[in-house]
N, C-alpha and C positions, 0 to 999 in steps of 0.2 A: 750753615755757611762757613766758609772759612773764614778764620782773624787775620784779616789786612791790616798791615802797620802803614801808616802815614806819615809822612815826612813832620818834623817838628818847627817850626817856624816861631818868630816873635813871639805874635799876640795867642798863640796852639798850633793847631796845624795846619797841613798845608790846605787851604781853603778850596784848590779846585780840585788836588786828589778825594774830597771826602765828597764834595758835588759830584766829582766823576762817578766814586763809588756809589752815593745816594742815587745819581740817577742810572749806575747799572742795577741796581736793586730795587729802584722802581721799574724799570724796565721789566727785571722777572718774576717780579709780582704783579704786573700786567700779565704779563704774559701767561701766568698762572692762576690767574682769575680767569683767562679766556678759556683757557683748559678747565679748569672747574668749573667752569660755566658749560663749556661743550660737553663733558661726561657729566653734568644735572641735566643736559638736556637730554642726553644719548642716554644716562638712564630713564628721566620719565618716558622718551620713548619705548623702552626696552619693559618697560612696567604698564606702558600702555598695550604694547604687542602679549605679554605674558596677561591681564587682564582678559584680552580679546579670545588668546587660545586657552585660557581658563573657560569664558561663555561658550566657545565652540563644544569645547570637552565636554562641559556639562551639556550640553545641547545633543551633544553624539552618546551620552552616556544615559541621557533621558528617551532620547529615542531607539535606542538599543535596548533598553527597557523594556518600552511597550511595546516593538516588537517581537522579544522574549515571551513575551503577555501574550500576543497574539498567536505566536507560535507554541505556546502553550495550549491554547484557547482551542486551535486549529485540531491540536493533537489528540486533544477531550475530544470535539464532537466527533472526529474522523472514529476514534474507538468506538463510540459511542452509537457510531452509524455501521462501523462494524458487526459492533455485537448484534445489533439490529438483524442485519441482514444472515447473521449464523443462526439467530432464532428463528427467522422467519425460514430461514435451509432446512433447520431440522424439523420445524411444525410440516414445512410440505414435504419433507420427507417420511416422517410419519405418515402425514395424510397416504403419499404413496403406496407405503408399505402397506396399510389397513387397505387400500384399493386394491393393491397386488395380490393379496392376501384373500379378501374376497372373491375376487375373479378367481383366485386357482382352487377353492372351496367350493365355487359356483361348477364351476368345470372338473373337479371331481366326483361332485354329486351328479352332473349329467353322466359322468364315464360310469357311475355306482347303477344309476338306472340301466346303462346301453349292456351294460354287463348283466345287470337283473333280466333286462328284454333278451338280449340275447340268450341267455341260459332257458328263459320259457319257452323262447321260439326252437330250441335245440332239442328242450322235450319234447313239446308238440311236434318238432319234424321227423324225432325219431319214434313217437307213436304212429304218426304218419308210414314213415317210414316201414314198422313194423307191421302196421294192417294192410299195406301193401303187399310186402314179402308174404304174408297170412294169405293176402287174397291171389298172388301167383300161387303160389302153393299149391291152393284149392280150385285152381283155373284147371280144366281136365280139357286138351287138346282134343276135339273128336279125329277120330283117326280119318286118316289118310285114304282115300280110296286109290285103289290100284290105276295105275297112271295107263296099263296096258290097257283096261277096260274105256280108259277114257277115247281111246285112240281108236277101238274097234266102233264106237259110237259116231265117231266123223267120216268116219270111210261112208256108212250103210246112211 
């Protein structure tokens, strides 16, 4: 505060400058208690709100949590269900392949016989064949009788 001089009188001094003074200076010390009163309340409010968004925070940071957890969680079995179904891809692919594989084994061994049949039946047909030609061969046409004689037979 500043040093205020007062008037010097008799008995000290001036008796209403220092009441004046005392009660401007009770005045702003009133006045400065209301104000430290208002910023004790403005901060317990402000320490109540920073308390509140502390709970929240923790509240937001716990539940981000376990939903990290969960999106963890999610991400194991989805692999998990994956790999599944690659095994279960490549067993029935497998299976396939052993099926396709069979079938075309199956079906070669019929084409191995149609080939064996046919080649037997190509000998037989060219024996055939051949005792044919043998038996034209030996087929002796008897001749022809004169066609002139036949005609002198329908007249008479």
């Amino acid at each position: 505060m500043s040093e205020r001089q007062f008037d010097i009188m008799k008995n000290g001094y001036n008796r209403y400058q220092v009441e004046d003074y005392l009660s401007d200076l009770e005045n702003r010390m009133a006045m400065l208690h209301r104000k430290v009163e208002m910023y004790r309340q403005r901060s317990e409010e402000v320490e109540k709100q920073l308390n509140q968004i502390k709970e929240e925070y923790h509240h937001v940071v716990h539940n981000l949590s376990m939903k990290e957890k969960a999106a963890e969680e999610m991400a194991r079995i989805a692999m998990k269900e994956a790999n599944v179904i690659v095994d279960t891809a490549q067993m029935n692919a497998d299976v396939i392949v052993k099926e396709a594989l069979m079938t075309a084994r199956s079906i070669l061994l019929d084409i191995a016989k149609l080939g064996n049949e046919a080649s037997e039946l190509k000998g037989t047909m060219y024996e055939q064949l051949e005792s044919l030609s043998k038996a034209l061969d030996a087929f002796e046409v008897p001749p022809i009788p004169d066609m002139d004689l036949l005609k002198e037979k329908e007249i008479q």
